[in-house]
C-alpha positions as CSV (number, residue, x, y, z in Angstrom):
1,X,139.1,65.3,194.2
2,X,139.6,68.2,191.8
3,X,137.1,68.8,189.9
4,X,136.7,71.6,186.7
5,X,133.3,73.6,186.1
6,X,133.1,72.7,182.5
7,X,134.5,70.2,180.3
8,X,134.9,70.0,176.9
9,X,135.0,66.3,175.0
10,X,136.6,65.7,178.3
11,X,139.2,68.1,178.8
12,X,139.3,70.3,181.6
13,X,141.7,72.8,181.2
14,X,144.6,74.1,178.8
15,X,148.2,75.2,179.2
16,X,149.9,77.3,176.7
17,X,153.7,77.8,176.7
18,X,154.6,81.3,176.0
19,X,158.1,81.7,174.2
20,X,157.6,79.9,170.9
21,X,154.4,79.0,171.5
22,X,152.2,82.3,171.7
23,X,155.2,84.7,171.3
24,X,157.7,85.0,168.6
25,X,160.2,86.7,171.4
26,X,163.5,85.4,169.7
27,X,164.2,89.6,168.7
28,X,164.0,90.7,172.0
29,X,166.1,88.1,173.6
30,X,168.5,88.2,171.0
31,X,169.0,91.6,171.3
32,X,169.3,91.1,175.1
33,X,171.9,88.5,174.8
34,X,173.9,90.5,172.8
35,X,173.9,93.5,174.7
36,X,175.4,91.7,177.0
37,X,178.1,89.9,174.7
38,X,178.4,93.9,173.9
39,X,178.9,94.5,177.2
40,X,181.5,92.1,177.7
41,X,183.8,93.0,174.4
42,X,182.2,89.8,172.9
43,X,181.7,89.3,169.3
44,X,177.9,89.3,168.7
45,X,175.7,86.4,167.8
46,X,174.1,85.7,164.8
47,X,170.0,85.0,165.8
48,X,169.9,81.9,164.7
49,X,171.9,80.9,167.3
50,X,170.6,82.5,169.8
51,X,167.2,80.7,168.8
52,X,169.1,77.4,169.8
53,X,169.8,78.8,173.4
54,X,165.5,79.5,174.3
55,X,163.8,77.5,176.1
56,X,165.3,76.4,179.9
57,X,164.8,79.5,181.4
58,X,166.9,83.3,181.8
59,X,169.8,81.7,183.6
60,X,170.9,78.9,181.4
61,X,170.0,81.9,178.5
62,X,172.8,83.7,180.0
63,X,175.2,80.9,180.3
64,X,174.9,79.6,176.6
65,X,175.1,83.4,175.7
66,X,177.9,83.7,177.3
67,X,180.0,80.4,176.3
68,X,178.4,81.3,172.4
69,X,177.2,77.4,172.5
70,X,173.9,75.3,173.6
71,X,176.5,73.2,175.2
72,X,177.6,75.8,178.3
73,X,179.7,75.5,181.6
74,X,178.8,77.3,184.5
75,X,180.6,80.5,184.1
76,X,182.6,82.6,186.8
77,X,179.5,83.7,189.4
78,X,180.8,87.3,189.3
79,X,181.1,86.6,185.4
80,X,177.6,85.4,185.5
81,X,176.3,87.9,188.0
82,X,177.6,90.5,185.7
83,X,176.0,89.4,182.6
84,X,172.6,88.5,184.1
85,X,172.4,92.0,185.3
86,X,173.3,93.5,181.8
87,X,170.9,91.3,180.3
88,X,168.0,91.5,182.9
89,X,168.2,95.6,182.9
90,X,168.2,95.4,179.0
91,X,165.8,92.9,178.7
92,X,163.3,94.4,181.0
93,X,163.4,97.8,179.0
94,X,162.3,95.9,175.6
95,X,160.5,93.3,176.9
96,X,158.3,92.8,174.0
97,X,159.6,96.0,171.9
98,X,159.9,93.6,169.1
99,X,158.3,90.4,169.9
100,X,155.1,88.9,167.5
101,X,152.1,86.8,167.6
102,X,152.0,84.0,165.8
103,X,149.3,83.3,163.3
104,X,146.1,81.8,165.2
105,X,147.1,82.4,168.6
106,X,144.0,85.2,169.0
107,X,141.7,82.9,167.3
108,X,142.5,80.3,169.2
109,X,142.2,81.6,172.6
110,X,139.3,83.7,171.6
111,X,137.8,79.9,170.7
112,X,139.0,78.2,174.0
113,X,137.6,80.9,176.3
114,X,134.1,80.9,173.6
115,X,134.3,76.8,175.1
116,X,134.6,78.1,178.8
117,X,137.5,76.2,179.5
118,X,140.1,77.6,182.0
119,X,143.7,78.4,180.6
120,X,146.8,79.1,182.3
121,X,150.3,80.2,180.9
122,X,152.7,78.4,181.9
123,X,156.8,79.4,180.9
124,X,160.2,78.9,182.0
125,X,160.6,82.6,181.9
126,X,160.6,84.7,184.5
127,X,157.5,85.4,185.9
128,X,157.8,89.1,186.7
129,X,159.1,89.5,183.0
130,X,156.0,87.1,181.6
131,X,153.0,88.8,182.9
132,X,154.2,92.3,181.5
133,X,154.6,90.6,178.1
134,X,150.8,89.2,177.9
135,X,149.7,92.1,179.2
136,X,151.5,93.9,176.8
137,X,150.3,91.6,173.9
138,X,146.6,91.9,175.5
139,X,146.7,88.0,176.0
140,X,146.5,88.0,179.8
141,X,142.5,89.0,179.5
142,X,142.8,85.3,178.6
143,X,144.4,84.0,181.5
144,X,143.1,82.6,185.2
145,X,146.7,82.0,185.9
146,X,150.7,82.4,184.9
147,X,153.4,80.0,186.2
148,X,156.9,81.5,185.8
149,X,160.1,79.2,185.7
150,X,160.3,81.1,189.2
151,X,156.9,80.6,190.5
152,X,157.9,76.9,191.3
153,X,160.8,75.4,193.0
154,X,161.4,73.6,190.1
155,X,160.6,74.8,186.5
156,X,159.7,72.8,182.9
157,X,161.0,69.8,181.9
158,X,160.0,68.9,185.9
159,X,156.6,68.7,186.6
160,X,155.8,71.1,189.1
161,X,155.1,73.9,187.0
162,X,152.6,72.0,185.2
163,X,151.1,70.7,188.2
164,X,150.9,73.7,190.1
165,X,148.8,75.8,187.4
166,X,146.3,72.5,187.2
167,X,145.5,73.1,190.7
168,X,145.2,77.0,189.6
169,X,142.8,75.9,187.5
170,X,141.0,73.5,189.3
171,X,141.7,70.8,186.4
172,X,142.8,67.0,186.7
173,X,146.0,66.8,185.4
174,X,145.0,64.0,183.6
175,X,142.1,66.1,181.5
176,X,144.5,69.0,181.1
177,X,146.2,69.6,177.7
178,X,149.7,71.0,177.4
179,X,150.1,73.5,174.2
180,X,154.0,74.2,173.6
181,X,156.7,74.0,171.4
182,X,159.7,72.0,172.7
183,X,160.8,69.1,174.7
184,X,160.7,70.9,177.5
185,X,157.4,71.2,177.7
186,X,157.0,67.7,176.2
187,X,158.6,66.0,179.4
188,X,156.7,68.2,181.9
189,X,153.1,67.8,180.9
190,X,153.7,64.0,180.2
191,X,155.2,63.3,183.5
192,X,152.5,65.3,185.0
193,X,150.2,62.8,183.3
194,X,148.6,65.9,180.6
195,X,147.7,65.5,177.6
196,X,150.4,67.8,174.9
197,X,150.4,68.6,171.7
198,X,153.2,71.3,170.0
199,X,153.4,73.9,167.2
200,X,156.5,72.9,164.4
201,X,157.3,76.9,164.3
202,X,158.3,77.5,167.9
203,X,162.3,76.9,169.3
204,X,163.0,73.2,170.7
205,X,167.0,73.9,171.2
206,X,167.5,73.5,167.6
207,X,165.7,70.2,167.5
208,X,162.7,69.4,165.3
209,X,159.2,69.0,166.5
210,X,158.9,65.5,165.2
211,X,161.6,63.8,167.6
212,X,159.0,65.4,170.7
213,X,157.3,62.7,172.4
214,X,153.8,64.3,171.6
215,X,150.3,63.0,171.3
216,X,150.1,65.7,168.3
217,X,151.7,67.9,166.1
218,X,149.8,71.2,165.1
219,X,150.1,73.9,163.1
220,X,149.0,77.0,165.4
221,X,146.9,77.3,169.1
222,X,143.5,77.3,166.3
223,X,144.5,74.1,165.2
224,X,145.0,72.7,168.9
225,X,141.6,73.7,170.0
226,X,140.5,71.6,166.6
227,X,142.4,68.6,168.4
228,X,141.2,68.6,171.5
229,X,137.6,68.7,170.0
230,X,138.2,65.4,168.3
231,X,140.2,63.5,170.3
232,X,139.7,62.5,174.3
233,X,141.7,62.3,177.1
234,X,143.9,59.1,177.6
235,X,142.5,57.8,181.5
């Protein structure tokens, strides 16, 4: 049986989303996706938009960039395998040029890692683009792990990617607590049996926080590490 080091109130170990959750990256992908819609002799999108598309991974990023619309076909695969280069050789270059911490993220971590217990990011974005990011940031000091949405065979809303970083982390599942930001995340940690909770500033496809199937809203990572002080587990 798995077992964790150190528990707090019962929980074993946290995972944090990154994109929305941590990271306000919407700048740097936006200005991805429209280099290639640039690229392509595309009008450009307005970011607001392209706040709708975050949140499945770079692929289906590409795609909705490309049809302008959450709702996207699979384009033409040289189509495709144009635009994903544009926007991976772009986004690679800026990764993080423009991206921010949201308010209590430090504080938060700083106050999980004070508590000993273990986190792991865990993100539907590319892995080799993710760990340059918190490094960048200076957030991967706080990591014992990173799950990419290519690390797995399967990424978030499936559970893999959530179950795979609870093993990183030695933690039960079921005394692990999912931190993120949209119903992606939502689906993954409950159907990995975790505990979530999400932040009402992050992306969601354009959906608001309240419709998640959550066991609490929060207002930042602090706040989180306030909620899993006072309330348990579910076994």
């Amino acid at each position: 049986m798995i077992q964790a080091s150190r528990t707090v109130n019962g929980w074993q170990g946290v995972l944090l989303d990154l994109d929305g959750t941590l990271l306000d990256t919407l700048p740097d992908l936006a200005a991805s996706a429209n280099e290639v819609r640039a690229a392509l002799d595309m009008p450009l999108l307005d970011e607001s938009l392209v706040r709708t598309f975050v949140g499945k991974g770079a692929d289906n990023l590409i795609k909705r960039t490309l049809a302008g619309s959450l709702e996207a076909p699979d384009p033409e695969p040289e189509l495709f395998g144009r635009a994903k280069t544009v926007f991976f050789e772009h986004y690679r270059a800026t990764n993080g040029d423009r991206s921010v911490l949201y308010p209590g993220v430090v504080e938060g971590l700083e106050r999980l890692a004070d508590l000993g217990i273990p986190m792991a990011v865990v993100t539907n974005k590319p892995y080799d683009f993710s760990v340059p990011l918190l490094e960048r940031t200076n957030l991967m000091r706080f990591m014992q792990a990173v799950v990419g949405g290519d690390t797995c065979a399967k990424r978030k809303p499936d559970p893999e990617p959530i179950l795979h970083a609870c093993a990183r982390l030695s933690c039960q599942p079921t005394a692990t607590l999912t931190i993120g930001d949209s119903i992606n995340d939502a689906l993954a940690a409950k159907a990995a049996g975790c505990g979530v909770v999400a932040v009402p500033y992050g992306y969601n496809e354009g959906n608001p926080v309240t419709e998640l199937p959550v066991d609490g809203i929060v207002e930042s990572v602090l706040e989180a590490v306030y909620w899993l002080q006072v309330n348990r587990p579910s076994q």
